[in-house]
Structure formats: C-alpha cells, structure tokens
C-alpha positions, 0 to 999 in steps of 0.5 A: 685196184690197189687202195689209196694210189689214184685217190690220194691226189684229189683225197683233199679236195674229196673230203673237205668235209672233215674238220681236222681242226676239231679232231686235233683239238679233241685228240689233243684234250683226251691225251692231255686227260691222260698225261703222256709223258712228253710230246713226241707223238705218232700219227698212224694211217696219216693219209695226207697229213692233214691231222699231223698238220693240225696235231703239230700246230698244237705243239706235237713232234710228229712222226707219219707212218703210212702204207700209201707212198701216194698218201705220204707224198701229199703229206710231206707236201704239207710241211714245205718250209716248216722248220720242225718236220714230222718223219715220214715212214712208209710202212703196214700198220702191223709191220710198224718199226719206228726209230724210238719210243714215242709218247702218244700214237693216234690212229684216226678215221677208222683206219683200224677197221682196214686191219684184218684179220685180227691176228694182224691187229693184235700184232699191230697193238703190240707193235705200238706198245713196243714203242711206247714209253711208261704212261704213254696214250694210244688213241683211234677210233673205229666205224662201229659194225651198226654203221658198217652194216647200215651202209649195205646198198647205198651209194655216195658222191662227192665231186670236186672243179676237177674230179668226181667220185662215187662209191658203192657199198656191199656189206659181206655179211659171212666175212663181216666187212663192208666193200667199198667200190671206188669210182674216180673221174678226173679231168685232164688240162685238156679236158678229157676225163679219166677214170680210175677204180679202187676198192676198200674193205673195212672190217667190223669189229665187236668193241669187246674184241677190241678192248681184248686185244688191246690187253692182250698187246699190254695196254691198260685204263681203256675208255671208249667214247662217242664221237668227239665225245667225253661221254660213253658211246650211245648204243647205235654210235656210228664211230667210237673212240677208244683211248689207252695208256701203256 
C-alpha cells in the first residue's frame, strides 16, 4: 500500500477542489514580501505539478522535487511543449541533493506532516538551507494537530466519471498521527472496476517544535500565518503557513 503510486493518475480529477491558482499567487506575495534574491524557486513534495504549473506562470524557474515517480510523471506531463521546463528530481524530502542553490523552496498542502519522526525534519530543514542563497524564502504549511485529531473517525468521498475514492480516518493518539486509509475504484475501458488501497500517515506537529527546528537548520525572521492568510493563526486553525528566510 505504498503512497501515491495507484492515486497519483486520478490525484487531479480527485482533487479539483483545490485552487492552485490561489495558492500561487499567495505564495507568490509572501515571497515577494520577503525579498528572495532571484527567481530560481523549488517546489518540494510537487505531486503532480499543478502548483509549479501556476508558480511558473508567475515568472518562477522551477525546480520539482518528489518521492513519487508516479507523481513526478503526472507532473512532467504538465510542461509538454513549454520552452522553460522545471527540472524534475525524484527524491525523499530528508535526502534533498539539488544541483544549485536556489532562491526560494516552497512545500505546500501539508506534505510536511508526512516527515517523521522529527530527527528526519530537522535533517530535511537543514537540507534546504544548504541550498539556499543569503536572504532566501522557505514557505509550507502544515495540518495543525486540532485538525489532525478533528478528523478521528470520519470518512471522505470523492468520485469522479471514471473513478471513486474513499478514505477512512484513525488518529493514533500515542503515536500522534492521523492514518489515512485509501480506497480506489476505477473503471477500465471495458467496464470492470479495479480496486487499489493506500495508506498515508501524517503527523502532528506542535508549532513551537516547528519553529525550533527551523532555527536549529539556520533559518531566521519566522512568521506563521492562517491559511491564505496575512494575519496570525486563529487558535483552532486548521492549516498553518509558516514563511522564513536563510
């Protein structure tokens, strides 16, 4: 039941409800807010690019890092026939070994609460500090642990023309993560339907922890934010946004 590899061709048509553009443009005025030095921008945990997508119509030169082959093919699919493609590197967060130093990094839509346990998000921090240039902006967001628990025992659904997913929720309370159990039916061109399982796991983590790693890797001039959001987290935000520079 290994991550990303079944859903990651119908990851799209599953999650339409996400608005990259959005995204992009808030990411774009948080690192515009901070003054990177220069365009050259990575996108960890890309998925199936369709945030880089967006980033590079903004102006970025994009570099796509993902665990997931599956998800980096969906994504290198995006950029048929541009001139200026992103460079795609198959890689573990925590592993991250880039050509060059970069300009800005984002990592969006919790992918941060996969990493565990924190000895592998503190070597994941300091590996995108490395790369960073002086001044450079590092920006992701995380599920906050009163979501994360929020969620114990409840069920999703989303379907599409071809395929239907759910997913069941269990949160750990002694190991502190929320399991995702992931169903997947799709229909083949010949009408049968096959069925695919994965399982996610993310982890909570405090935003006092977060912020000491993030020093501890060598990044300072740390805010956190709501979502999509100029303005402080509330108490029982649901996802947070934390922005840095090197």
């Amino acid at each position: 039941m290994r991550a990303y590899s079944a859903l990651a061709a119908r990851y799209d048509e599953l999650t339409r409800d996400v608005n990259y553009p959005a995204r992009a443009r808030y990411v774009d005025a948080l690192i515009k807010r901070r003054g990177a030095p220069g365009p050259i921008l990575a996108d960890l945990a890309c998925g199936t690019g369709s945030a880089a997508l967006e980033l590079s119509k903004l102006g970025y030169d994009l570099l796509c890092v993902d665990a997931s082959s599956d998800m980096l093919s969906a994504a290198s699919g995006k950029f048929d026939g541009f001139e200026q493609r992103p460079v795609f590197i198959c890689q573990e967060l925590s592993e991250l070994d880039l050509f060059g130093t970069i300009d800005a990094a984002v990592c969006l839509l919790d992918s941060v609460n996969y990493i565990h346990p924190p000895e592998r998000l503190k070597r994941f921090f300091a590996r995108v500090r490395l790369f960073m240039n002086p001044g450079g902006v590092f920006i992701f967001d995380i599920n906050s642990e009163a979501k994360l628990r929020g969620m114990d025992g409840e069920t999703y659904c989303a379907e599409s023309e071809n395929a239907f997913c759910v997913w069941r929720n269990t949160f750990d309370r002694r190991g502190g993560a929320l399991d995702f159990f992931v169903d997947l039916f799709e229909r083949s061109p010949g009408g049968l339907w096959k069925r695919s399982r994965e399982r996610h796991r993310e982890f909570a983590y405090a935003e006092g922890d977060i912020i000491g790693y993030l020093e501890e890797a060598g990044f300072g001039d740390i805010e956190l934010f709501g979502e999509l959001s100029f303005e402080k987290p509330e108490k029982d935000e649901k996802r947070i946004f934390f922005s840095c520079r090197a």
